[in-house]
C-alpha angles and dihedrals in degrees: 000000000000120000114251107267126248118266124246141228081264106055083042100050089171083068097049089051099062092045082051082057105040089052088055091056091056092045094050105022100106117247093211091235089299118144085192093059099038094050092057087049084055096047087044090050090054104046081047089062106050093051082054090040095054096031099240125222121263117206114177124220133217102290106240138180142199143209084263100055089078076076094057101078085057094045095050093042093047084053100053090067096057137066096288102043084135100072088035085066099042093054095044086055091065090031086110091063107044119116102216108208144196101209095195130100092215108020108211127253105277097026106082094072100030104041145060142146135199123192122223102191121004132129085295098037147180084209097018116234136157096193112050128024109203123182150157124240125194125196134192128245106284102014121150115191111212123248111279137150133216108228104227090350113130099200140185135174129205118209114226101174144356121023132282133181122210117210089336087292112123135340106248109209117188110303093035119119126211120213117207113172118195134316087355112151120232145190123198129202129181133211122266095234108044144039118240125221109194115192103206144189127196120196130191147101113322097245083057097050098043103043100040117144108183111207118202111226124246115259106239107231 
C-alpha cells in the first residue's frame, strides 16, 4: 500500500499562517538604503511565495525540547508586546509541535544550557523546501554564541524579542534585522536580563543549503 501523503500548508493553516508572517516581516522590515539586503528581502519573499503558491508540504518532525526552551514562554510572551507580535503568535500557535535542535556534533562549553534552534521550513521540513531554510533560535540570558560563519549562506536574523549584540557592532531590539553575507563571521551576545528569540532565513545554492556544517572558530589565547 502507499504510504499516506504528507499534509500541506492547506490542510495546517496554522503553518501557512506563519509563512504568511514571516513573509510580512521581509516585505516591511526597512533595508536601511542597502541594495545587498534588500535584495536578499526580496529573494526570501519569493521563495516564501512559491512554497505558498504550490502548498508545500508540511511533515512534522518529533517535537524536542532543551534546557533553553524554559526560556521560551518568556520570549513569546515579551514579543507580543512589540512591533512583530504576529509572527510571535504564529509562531506560538505551532510552538507544540517544534523539534529544538542543537545542530552541532560537539556542542561547545557554555551552549548546551543557554542555545537551540528549530527549523520551520528546510529539506526535512517541517514545511518542506529546497530552496530556502527558515528557523527560529532562542538563547538564554547572558549567552554568548561563539564566532562561525555559514559557506555560500547569505543569512539574516530578525529580533523578535530581547536584545543581542553581533561582533560587538550594534545592539539589535525587536524589529531589527541582521545581515550576514556569505561566509561573515559572527559572534553573538545576548543581554544579561532577557532571553532572545531570533526568527532567521538563510538563502543560497542548494548544495549550500543542504550540506552546511557551521564550525565554530578557535578562541585565540
Amino acid at each position: 500500500m502507499d504510504a499516506t501523503p504528507n499534509p500541506t500548508l492547506r490542510d495546517l493553516p496554522d503553518w501557512r499562517y506563519l509563512l504568511q508572517d514571516y513573509d510580512e516581516l521581509y516585505r516591511y522590515l526597512p533595508a536601511g538604503g542597502s541594495d545587498r539586503i534588500r535584495s536578499h528581502q526580496r529573494k526570501v519573499r519569493e521563495a516564501i511565495s512559491r512554497l505558498l503558491k504550490k502548498n508545500a508540504s508540511v511533515s512534522l518532525q518529533p517535537r524536542a525540547e532543551k534546557p533553553v526552551t524554559a526560556h521560551l514562554r518568556r520570549a513569546l510572551d515579551e514579543g507580543r508586546q512589540g512591533t512583530l507580535a504576529p509572527v510571535v503568535r504564529a509562531l506560538d500557535a505551532v510552538e507544540p509541535y517544534l523539534s529544538w535542535q542543537y545542530g552541532y556534533e560537539k556542542v561547545p562549553r557554555g551552549l548546551t544550557n543557554s542555545y537551540a534552534y528549530a527549523e520551520l521550513a528546510g529539506s526535512i521540513g517541517p514545511v518542506i523546501s529546497d530552496e530556502i531554510i527558515l528557523g527560529v533560535v532562542l538563547f538564554a540570558p547572558g549567552c554568548t554564541y561563539p564566532a562561525h560563519a555559514h559557506q555560500g549562506i547569505t543569512e539574516s536574523y530578525v529580533c523578535l524579542s530581547g536584545a543581542v549584540s553581533e561582533n560587538h557592532q550594534g545592539v539589535y531590539v525587536p524589529g531589527s534585522m541582521i545581515f550576514n553575507p556569505p561566509d561573515h563571521l559572527h559572534r553573538i551576545t545576548v543581554g544579561d536580563r532577557e532571553p532572545a528569540l531570533l526568527a532567521y532565513a538563510w538563502i543560497g545554492d542548494k548544495a549550500d543549503l543542504h550540506a552546511q556544517k557551521m564550525v565554530f572558530t578557535r578562541s585565540r589565547k
